[in-house]
N, C-alpha and C positions, 0 to 999 in steps of 0.2 A: 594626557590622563586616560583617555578613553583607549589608545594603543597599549598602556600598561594595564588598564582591568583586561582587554580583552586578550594580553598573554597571559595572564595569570591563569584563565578557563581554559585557554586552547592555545597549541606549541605553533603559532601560526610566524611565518616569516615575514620578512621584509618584499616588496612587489604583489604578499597577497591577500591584504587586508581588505584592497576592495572587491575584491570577487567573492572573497567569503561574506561581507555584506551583503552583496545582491544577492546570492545564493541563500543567507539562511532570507531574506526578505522574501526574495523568489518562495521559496517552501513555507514561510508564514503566515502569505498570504493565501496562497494555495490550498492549503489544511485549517487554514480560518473558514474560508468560506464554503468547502466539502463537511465543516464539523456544524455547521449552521442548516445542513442539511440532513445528518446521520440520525438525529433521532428522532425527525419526523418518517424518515424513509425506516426505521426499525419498528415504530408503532404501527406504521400502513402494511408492515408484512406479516405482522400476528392480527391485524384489524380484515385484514385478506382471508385470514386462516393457517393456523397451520400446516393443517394438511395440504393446501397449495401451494408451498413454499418448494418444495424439488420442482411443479412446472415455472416456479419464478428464477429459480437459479438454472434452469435449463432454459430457458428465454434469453437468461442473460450470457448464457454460454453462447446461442445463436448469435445474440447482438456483436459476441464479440468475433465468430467467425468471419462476421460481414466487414467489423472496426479495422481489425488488423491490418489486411492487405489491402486497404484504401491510405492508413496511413504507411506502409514501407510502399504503394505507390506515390503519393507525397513526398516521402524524403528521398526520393528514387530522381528526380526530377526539380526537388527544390531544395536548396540548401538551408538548413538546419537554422540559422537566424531568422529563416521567415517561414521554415515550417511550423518550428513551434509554436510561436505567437497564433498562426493559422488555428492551430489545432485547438487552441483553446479558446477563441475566437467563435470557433464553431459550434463548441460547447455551449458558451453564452450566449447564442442565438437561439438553443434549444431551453435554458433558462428562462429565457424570455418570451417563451411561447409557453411554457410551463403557467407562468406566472400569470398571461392570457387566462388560458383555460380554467385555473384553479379561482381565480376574481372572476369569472362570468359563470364558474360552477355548473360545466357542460360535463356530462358522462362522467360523474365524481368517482363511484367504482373502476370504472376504465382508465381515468387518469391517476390513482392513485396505483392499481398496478404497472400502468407504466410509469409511472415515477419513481416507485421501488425499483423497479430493471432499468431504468435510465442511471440511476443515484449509483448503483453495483457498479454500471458499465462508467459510469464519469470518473468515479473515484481510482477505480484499477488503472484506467487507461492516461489519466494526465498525473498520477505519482508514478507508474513509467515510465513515462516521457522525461518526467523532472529528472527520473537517477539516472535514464541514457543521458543526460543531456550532462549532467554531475560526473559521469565516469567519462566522460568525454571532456569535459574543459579540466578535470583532475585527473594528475596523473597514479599511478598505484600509491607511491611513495607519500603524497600529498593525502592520498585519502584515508589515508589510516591517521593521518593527524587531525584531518577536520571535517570526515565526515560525522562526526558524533556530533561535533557543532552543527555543520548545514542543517542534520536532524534533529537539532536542539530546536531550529527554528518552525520547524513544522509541528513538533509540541509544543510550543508554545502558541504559536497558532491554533492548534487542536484545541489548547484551554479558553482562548478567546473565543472561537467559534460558537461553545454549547453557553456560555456567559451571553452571549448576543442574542443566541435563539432566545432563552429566559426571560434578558430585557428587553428583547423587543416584541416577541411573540404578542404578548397582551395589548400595547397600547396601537400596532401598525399590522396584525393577524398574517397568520401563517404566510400567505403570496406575498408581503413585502419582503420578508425574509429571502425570497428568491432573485428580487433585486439588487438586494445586500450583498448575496453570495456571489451576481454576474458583477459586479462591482470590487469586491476582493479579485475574480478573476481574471480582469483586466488591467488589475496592477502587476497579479503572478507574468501576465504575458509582459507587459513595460520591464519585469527584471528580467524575462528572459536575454531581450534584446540588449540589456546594458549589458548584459554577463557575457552575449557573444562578441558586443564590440571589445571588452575589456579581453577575451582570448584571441581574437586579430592581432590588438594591438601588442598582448606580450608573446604570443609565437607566428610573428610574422612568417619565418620559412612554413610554416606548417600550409603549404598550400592545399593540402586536403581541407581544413574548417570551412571554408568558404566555395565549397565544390558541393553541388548533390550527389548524392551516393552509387544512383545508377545501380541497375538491378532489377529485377521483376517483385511485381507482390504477392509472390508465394515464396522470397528469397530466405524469407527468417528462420519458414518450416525446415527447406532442404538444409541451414545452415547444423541448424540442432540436429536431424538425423546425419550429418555428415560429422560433426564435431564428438568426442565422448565427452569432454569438459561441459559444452554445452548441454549435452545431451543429460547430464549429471545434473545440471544445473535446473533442468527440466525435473526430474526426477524427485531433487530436494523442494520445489515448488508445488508438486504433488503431494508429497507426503506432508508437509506443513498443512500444505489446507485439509487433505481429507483427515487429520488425526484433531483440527480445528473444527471442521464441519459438523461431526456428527457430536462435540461438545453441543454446537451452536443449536445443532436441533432443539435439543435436548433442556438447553436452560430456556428456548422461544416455549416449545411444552410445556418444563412447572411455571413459568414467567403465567402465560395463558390463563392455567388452572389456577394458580392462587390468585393473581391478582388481576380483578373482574374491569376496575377503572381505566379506562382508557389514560387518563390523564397519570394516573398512578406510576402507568406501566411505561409512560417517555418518560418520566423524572426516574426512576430507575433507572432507564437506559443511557439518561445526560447524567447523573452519578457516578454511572461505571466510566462512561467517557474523561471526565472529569479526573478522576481517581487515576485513571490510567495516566494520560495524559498529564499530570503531575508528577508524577513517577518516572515516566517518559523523559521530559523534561530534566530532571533533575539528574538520572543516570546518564542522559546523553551529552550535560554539559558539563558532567563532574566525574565523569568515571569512562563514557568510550573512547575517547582520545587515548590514555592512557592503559586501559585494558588491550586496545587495537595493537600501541606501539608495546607493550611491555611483555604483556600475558599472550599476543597472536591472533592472529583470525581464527585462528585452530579452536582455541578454549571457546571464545566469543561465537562462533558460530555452533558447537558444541552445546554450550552451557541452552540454548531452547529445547531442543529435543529432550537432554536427561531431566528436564524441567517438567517438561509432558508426560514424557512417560512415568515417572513418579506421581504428576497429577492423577493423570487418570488412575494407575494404581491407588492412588488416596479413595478416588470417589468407589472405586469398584469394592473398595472395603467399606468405606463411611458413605455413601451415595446423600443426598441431599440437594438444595435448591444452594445453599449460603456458601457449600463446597465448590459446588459448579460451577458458579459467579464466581468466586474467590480465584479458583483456577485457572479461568478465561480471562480474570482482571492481569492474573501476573503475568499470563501468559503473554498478555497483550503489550505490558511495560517491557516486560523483559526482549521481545520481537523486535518493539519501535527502539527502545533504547540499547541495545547491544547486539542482537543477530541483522538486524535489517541493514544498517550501515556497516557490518562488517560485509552480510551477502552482496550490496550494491559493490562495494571494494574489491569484491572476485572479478567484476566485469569491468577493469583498468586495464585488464592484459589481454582484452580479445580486441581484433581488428574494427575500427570505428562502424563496420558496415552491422557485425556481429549486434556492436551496443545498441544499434536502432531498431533494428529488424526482427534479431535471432531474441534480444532480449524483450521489446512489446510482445513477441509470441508467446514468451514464457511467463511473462509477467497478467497477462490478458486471458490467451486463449486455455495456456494449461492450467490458470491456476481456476479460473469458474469452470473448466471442463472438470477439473480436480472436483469441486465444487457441486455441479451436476450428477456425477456418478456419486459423491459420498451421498448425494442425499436422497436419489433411489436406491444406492444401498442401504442405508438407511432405514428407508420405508418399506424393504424387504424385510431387513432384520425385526423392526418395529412388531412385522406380523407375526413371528415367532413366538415375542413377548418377553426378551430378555430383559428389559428393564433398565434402567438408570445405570446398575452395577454391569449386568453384563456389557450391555455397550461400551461401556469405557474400558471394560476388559479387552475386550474383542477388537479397537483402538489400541490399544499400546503398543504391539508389536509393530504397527504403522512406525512409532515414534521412534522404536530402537533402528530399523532399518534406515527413520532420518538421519539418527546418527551416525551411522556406518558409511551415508553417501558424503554425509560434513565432513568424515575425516578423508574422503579421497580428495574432494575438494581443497582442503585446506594441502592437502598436501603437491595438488596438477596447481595450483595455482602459485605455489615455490618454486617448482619449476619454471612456470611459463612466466617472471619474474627476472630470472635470469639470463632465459633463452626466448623471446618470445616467438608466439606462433607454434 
């Protein structure tokens, strides 16, 4: 009964029903216990201030100069069933020294700025690791039919997560929460390890899975400037976020100014979560599968940017606070639920080394360095005084050149399909 509901969501085969368990498990508990922490880390960044929001996202661009080539030294030397686990292992140690500090309430200001740039650096760097880890036990062919599923499981985790904060926030206060979340994370690590024994067991030739990758830790940077697919790939990670950033400025600003309650301004934030993340959900168990194999990576990876840039074309006519929201909510469904598992699907057809390395680089370094500059750009433009309309003006062209790089993409990735490498 349970094999015929779960053909009925997803064209999944015979041999791969239990990996695609672990897998959306893996990601539910993953994004359960990252969404029990997003919208405390989103009030402590406007509770910070605005205006020191570019030194938080350039902190966290440092963090991640430092993250990256510690982990491609990692998978350089350990094989990828006990990398992973490590990795987030180590996450959950910093969890739990979080949780220390914040119940003995030492240096509250200082931990709450680092809790903001830790929350940035955890979140980027171990849903990274999930889709190397996703584009590596699936192959091209395989993820266009279940990556909408695997990413069905991490929204739906996303929805559990802001529900947990809510019920538990009041009766066990904010630092249990943090125990909760290192406790989801160590079950994400337990499915990683079933997911690698279960890709042992069905590609026993594949003598590479169980090999470390070998290579230096600066292998991912050279891999992207030597690659153009890569380097594309680089590109459309840039422009995603900085045509996202200086939204994000922009709604943290009227968020700010209208509404003075602290407590007002997390229920907001767990709302839009919410919202999304039902949306999320519901496209990626009932429509990516079928957009991936039917309509193309092409449309799928396409259909975000001309989403954006007609946003912001919206706000730069009708500017507003309900506009901005509104356009960062779909933005955000429409990313998790159809461009995101289609973008991880591009990275089936580069070399396993490529997946770990070239991809945390792109996923980490360029997209908060993305991140970084949008938002002393930003704070440049800010002083001019163009306002709500012009910014999102001044954004859009961002959005078109997305789409220009999505269609070469869709199209290097037909090729290297047929011919790989």
């Amino acid at each position: 009964m349970r094999a015929a509901l779960l053909g009925r969501l997803v064209a999944v085969r015979p041999g791969e029903r239990t990996a695609l368990f672990w897998s959306f498990a893996y990601f539910f508990s993953l994004l359960s216990g990252y969404y029990l922490l997003r919208p405390v880390r989103e009030e402590m960044g406007i509770r910070g201030g605005v205006e020191n929001l570019p030194w938080a996202f350039t902190a966290t661009f440092a963090s991640m100069l430092v993250a990256v080539p510690l982990f491609s030294w990692l998978v350089a030397r350990v094989p990828r069933a006990r990398a992973i686990p490590i990795v987030y292992r180590f996450f959950l140690v910093h969890l739990l020294v979080f949780w220390i500090l914040l119940r003995s309430g030492a240096g509250h200001g200082l931990v709450a700025r680092a809790f903001f740039v830790w929350v940035s650096v955890y979140n980027l760097f171990v849903v990274s690791v999930f889709w190397a880890y996703m584009a590596d036990v699936w192959e091209s062919s395989q993820a266009k039919r279940l990556f909408g599923f695997v990413a069905a499981g991490g929204s739906a985790g996303a929805l559990l997560g802001p529900l947990l904060a809510a019920g538990l926030v009041r009766p066990l206060g904010v630092p249990a929460l943090l125990l909760v979340s290192a406790g989801l994370l160590e079950v994400a690590a337990r499915c990683a390890g079933r997911l690698g024994r279960w890709a042992r067991q069905a590609r026993p030739g594949d003598a590479g899975a169980g090999a470390a990758l070998g290579g230096g830790p600066f292998a991912g940077v050279a891999e992207v400037l030597r690659s153009r697919y890569l380097a594309a790939l680089a590109a459309q990670m840039l422009l995603f976020t900085a045509s996202g950033t200086i939204l994000y400025f922009q709604q943290a600003r009227l968020v700010s100014s209208l509404l003075h309650d602290s407590a007002a301004r997390t229920r907001l934030f767990a709302g839009i979560d919410l919202a999304v993340n039902l949306a999320s959900l519901l496209t990626q168990s009932l429509l990516t599968g079928t957009v991936l194999t039917r309509l193309g990576l092409g449309f799928a990876l396409a259909i975000h940017p001309v989403l954006a840039a007609s946003g912001l074309l919206a706000i730069a006519a009708w500017p507003s606070l309900a506009l901005v929201t509104g356009v960062q909510a779909l933005r955000r469904a429409v990313h998790y639920g159809l461009e995101r598992p289609a973008r991880e699907a591009l990275y089936t057809v580069v070399p396993r080394e490529e997946k770990y390395k070239a991809k945390s680089f792109i996923d980490t370094v360029v997209y908060r360095g993305g991140d970084a500059l949008s938002a002393w750009t930003w704070t440049g433009i800010s002083a001019l005084g163009p306002g709500l309309a012009g910014a999102a003006l001044a954004a859009t062209p961002l959005a078109v050149a997305w789409l220009l790089v999505a269609r070469y993409l869709h199209r290097r990735h037909a090729a290297l399909e047929t011919t790989p490498g």
